[in-house]
N, C-alpha and C positions, 0 to 999 in steps of 0.2 A: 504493500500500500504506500500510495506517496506520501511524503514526508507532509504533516500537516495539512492531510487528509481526514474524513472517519471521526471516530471519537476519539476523549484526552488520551483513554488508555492507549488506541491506536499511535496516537501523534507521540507520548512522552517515550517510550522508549526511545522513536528516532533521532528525537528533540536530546535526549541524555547520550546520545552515542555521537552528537556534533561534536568537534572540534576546531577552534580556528587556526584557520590555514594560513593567513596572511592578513595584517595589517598595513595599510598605506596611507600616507597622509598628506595635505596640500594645502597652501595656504596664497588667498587670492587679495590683491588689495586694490579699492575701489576708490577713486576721486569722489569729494562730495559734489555737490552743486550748488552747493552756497554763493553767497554774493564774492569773487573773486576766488572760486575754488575751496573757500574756507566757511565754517561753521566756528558760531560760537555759544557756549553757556554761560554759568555764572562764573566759574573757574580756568576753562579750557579752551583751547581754539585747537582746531583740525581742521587737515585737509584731505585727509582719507581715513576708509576706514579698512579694517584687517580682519577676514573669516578665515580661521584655521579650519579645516574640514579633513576629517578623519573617517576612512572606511573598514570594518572588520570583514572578514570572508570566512563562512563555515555551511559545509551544507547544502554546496549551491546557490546559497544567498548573501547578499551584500548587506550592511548594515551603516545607517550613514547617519553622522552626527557631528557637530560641528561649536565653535566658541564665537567669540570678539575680542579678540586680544593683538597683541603684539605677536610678528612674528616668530618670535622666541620659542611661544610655544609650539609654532609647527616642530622647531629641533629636538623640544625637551620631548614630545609625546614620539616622537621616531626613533631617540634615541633612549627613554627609558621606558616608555609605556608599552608603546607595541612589540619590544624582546618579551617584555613579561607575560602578555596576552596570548604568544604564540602557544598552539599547541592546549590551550586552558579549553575545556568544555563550555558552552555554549548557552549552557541552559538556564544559569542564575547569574544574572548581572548584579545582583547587588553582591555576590560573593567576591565575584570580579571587583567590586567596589573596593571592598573590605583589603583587597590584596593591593591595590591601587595605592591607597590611601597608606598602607604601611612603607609604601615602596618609596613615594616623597616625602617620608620622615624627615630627611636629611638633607635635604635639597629644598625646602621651605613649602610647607601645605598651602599657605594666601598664597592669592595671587595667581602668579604661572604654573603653580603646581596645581593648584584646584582649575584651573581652566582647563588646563589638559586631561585631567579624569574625568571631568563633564563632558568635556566633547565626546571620548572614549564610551564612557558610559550612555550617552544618548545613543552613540551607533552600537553600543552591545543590547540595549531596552528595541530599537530598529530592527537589529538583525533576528533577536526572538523573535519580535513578530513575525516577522516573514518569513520564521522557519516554520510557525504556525500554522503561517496563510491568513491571519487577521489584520486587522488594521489597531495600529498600538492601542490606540484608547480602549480597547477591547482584551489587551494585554493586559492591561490595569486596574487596578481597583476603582472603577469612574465609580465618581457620583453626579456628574452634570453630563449632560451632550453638547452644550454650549458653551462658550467661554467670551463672556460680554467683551469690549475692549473700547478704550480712549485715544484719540490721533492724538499724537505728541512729536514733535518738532516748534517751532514757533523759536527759532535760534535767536539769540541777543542781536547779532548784526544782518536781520533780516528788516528789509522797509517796511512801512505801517502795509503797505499794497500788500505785497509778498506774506506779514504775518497775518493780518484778515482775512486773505483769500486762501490763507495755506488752511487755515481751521476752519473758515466757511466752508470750504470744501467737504470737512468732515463730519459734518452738521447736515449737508446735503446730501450724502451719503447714508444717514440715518444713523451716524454716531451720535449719542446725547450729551459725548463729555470728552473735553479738549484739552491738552496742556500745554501752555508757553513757555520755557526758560524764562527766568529773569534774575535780576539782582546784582547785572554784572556791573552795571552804571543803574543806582537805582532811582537814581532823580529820572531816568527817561522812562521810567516802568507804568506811571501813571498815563500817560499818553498813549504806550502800547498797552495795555490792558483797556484803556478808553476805547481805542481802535477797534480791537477785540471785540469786546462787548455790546459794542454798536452793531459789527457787523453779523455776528450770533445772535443777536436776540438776545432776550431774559431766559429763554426756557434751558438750553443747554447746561450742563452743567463745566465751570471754569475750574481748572487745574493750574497750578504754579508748581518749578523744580527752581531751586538757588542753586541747586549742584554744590552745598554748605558754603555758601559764597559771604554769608553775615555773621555778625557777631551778636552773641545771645540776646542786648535790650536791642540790639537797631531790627532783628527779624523778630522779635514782640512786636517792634511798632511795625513793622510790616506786617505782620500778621493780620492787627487788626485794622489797620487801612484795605489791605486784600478785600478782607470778607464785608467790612461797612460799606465799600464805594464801589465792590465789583462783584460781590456776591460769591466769590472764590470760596471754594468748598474742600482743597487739600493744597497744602505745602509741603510739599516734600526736600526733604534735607534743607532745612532753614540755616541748618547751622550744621558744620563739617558732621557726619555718621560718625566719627571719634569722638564727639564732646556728647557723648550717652547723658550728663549730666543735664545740658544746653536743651537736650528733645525732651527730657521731661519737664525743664521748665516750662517749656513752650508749651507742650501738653497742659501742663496745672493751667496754664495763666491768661492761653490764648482765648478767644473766641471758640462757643461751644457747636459751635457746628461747623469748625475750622478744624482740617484732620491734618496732622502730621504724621509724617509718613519718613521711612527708610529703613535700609534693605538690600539696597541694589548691591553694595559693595560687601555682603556680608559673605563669607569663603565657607566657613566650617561652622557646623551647628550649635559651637559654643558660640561663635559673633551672634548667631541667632537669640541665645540664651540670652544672651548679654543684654540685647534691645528691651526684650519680653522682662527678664527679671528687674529688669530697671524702669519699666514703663513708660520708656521712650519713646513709643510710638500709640499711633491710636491704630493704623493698617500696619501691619507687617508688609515686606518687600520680598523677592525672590529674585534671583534670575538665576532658570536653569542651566546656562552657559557656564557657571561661574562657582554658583554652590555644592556642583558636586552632582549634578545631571541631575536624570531623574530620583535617580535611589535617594540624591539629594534634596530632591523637590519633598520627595516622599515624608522625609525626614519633619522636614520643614513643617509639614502641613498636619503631620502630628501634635508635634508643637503648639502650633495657632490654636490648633480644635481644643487644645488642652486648655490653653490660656483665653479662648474664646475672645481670639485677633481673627478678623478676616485678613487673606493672604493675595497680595494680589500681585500678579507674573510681571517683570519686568524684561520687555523686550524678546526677540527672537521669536517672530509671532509663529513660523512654521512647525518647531517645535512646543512652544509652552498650549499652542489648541490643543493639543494632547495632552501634554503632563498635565493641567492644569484641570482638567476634567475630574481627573484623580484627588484633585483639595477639596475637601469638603466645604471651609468655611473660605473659599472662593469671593473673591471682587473684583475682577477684572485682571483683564491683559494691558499692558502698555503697545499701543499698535505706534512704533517707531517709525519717524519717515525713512532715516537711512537703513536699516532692515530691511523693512519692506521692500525697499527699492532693489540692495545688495538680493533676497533671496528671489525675488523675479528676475534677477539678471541669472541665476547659476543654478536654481532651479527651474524645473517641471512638477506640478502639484502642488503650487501653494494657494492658500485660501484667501478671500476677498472675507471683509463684513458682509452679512445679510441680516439685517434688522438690530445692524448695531455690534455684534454680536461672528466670532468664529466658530464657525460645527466642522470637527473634525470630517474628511471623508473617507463614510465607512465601506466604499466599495476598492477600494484599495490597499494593499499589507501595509505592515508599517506606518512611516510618516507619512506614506503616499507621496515621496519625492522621490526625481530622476535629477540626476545632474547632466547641464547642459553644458559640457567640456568644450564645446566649441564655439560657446559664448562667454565660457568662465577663461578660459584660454590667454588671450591676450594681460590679465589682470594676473594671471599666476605670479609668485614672490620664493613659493616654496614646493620643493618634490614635483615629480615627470607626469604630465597627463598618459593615462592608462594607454596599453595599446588597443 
C-alpha cells in the first residue's frame, strides 16, 4: 500500500520506516520597494530582505520550511543542522526538535541558532505531512480553520499617499485591522496617523509597532495620545522587548482598551516565560520563523492557554495559516507586506485573505507550497539550485 495511503495503522509503519536522505538548503535575498530601495521602522532601515529556505528529503517527499534572517544562517543550518538530520527517522519532528536544540548548546540558542531549527523544523512538520498525504493543519492539533490576519507595513519613510493607500488597500480587501510603524521621528506620527484615519474610516481597527523605538514616560504619552485622537487599539513594542519592566508599566498605566503587545523577538520558551510571568504584555507575540518552528509554536500556545494570553502569529503568512490553527487562544496573523511579496515571488501555493481572514488549503499535502526556482533564481545568496 502506498505510503500515506488507507488507514493510520496502514500509513504508520511506513511513516516509522522513513528516513532522511538529504538535506539542502538556500538562501534568497530580495530588494525592498521602498521609497529609494529602502524601508524604515522605529529603529531600523533596510534594503532587502533574507529567506533562508531549507529542504528535508525522506520517503519520496520533500519537506520545505524556511526563516528571515541573515545569511549566516543558510551556513550554520548546512553546516551543523543538516549533518545531524541525516539518516534520523522521519516520523517525530519534535524529537528532531529536542536533538536540534541540544546540538546549538554551544554555539548560542537566540538568534541564528533558533532561526535555523525553525526553518528545519517547519520542513521536518512539511515533510510529515506529505508522507501522510495531508495537508499540515491536518497534521496538527487544529483548533481553528481560519486564521484572521492585519496588513502591516505603513514604513516611517513612506508619503502620507503611499501610507493611506498602502492600508486603504487593506480595508478594501476586507481586512478590519491595519498596522503603521511609527515613532521613528514622532512629532510627524500625528499627521501620518491623521492621514490614516481619514483614509480608513472609523470602523477598521488601527494598529501601531515603535519596533521599542521610546522611552518608558514618552511611549505612556504616546500611548494615550494613540488611543484618544486615533482610536488605536495595540502598541506593540512601545518600549525595546528587553525593558520587561517598561511593558508592564505601560500595561498598568496605559489606556484600557490600548493593548501592548511583544513577542516577535522572543527565541526560547523561557523569553516567553519571561513576558507572561512578568505581565508585560496584554497579547503575546510568536513568530514561527524564529521561536523554534512549529514544535515551537506548539510550545508557545500552551503557555498562553495556561496564562489565558491570546497569541497572535507574527509574520511568515504561508507558514503560520497553519501552525497557527493549532493555538487555541489564537488572535491573528500579522499579514507583512514584505513576506507577502518575498513568498509570491519563490513560491506556488500561497494564500490570499478571504473575509479578512487565511484558511489553510486542505486539498493539498503539506504547506501546499512549490518552489518556483526559476523565479527565486536570480535572488539566490546561498547553496546551488536543485538539478
Amino acid at each position: 500500500m502506498a505510503l500515506g495511503t488507507g488507514t493510520d495503522s496502514d500509513a504508520r509503519p511506513a511513516l516509522d520506516a522513513c528516513r532522511i536522505e538529504a538535506v539542502d538548503v538556500h538562501a534568497f535575498e530580495l530588494p525592498t520597494d521602498g521609497p529609494d530601495g529602502r524601508e524604515q521602522d522605529g529603529t531600523l532601515e533596510w534594503d532587502s530582505t533574507t529567506m533562508v529556505l531549507c529542504r528535508v528529503h525522506a520517503g519520496g517527499r520533500t519537506g520545505i520550511g524556511y526563516t528571515y534572517g541573515d545569511v549566516s544562517v543558510a551556513a550554520f543550518l548546512s553546516g551543523t543542522l543538516a549533518p545531524l538530520l541525516q539518516g534520523r527517522q522521519a516520523s517525530s519532528p519534535p524529537a528532531l526538535w529536542e536533538l536540534m536544540g541540544r546540538q546549538i548548546r554551544n554555539a548560542g540558542r537566540p538568534g541564528v541558532g533558533a532561526m535555523a531549527v525553525s526553518a528545519a523544523d517547519i520542513a521536518l512538520w512539511d515533510l510529515k505531512a506529505r508522507l501522510l498525504d495531508v495537508p499540515l493543519v491536518h497534521a496538527l492539533p487544529a483548533c481553528h480553520g481560519r486564521v484572521p490576519v492585519y496588513g502591516s507595513g505603513g514604513f516611517t519613510n513612506y508619503s502620507l499617499d503611499r501610507l493611506a493607500d498602502q492600508l486603504t488597500a487593506w480595508v478594501e480587501q476586507g481586512i478590519p485591522r491595519v498596522k503603521l510603524k511609527t515613532s521613528r521621528d514622532p512629532d510627524r506620527d500625528p499627521r501620518r496617523l491623521t492621514a490614516v484615519r481619514r483614509a480608513i474610516g472609523a470602523a477598521p481597527e488601527l494598529f501601531t509597532d515603535a519596533n521599542g523605538a521610546l522611552g518608558r514616560k514618552e511611549a505612556l504619552y504616546w500611548a494615550h495620545r494613540f488611543h484618544d485622537e486615533w482610536d488605536v487599539r495595540w502598541f506593540e513594542e512601545p518600549v525595546s522587548s528587553a525593558d520587561i519592566e517598561g511593558l508592564w508599566m505601560l500595561c498598568q498605566n496605559g489606556p484600557g482598551r490600548l493593548e501592548i503587545a511583544a513577542g516577535e523577538y522572543a527565541y526560547t520558551t523561557r523569553d516567553f516565560v519571561n513576558l507572561v510571568d512578568a505581565g508585560a504584555v496584554d497579547c503575546l507575540q510568536a513568530d514561527v520563523t524564529r521561536c523554534g518552528g512549529i514544535t515551537g509554536v506548539l510550545e508557545v500556545a500552551g503557555l498562553a492557554a495556561a496564562r489565558h494570553l491570546d497569541l497572535s502569529a507574527h509574520c511568515a503568512p504561508a507558514v503560520s495559516a497553519h501552525a497557527f490553527c493549532a493555538v487555541r487562544r489564537l488572535r491573528h496573523l500579522e499579514y507583512f507586506h514584505d513576506h507577502v511579496r518575498f513568498e509570491r515571488l519563490v513560491f506556488d501555493g500561497t494564500l490570499s485573505p478571504v473575509d479578512g481572514a487565511l484558511r489553510p488549503d486542505t486539498g493539498r499535502p503539506g504547506l501546499g507550497l512549490d518552489v518556483r526556482w526559476a523565479d527565486a533564481e536570480p535572488y539566490r545568496v546561498h547553496g546551488e539550485r536543485p538539478a
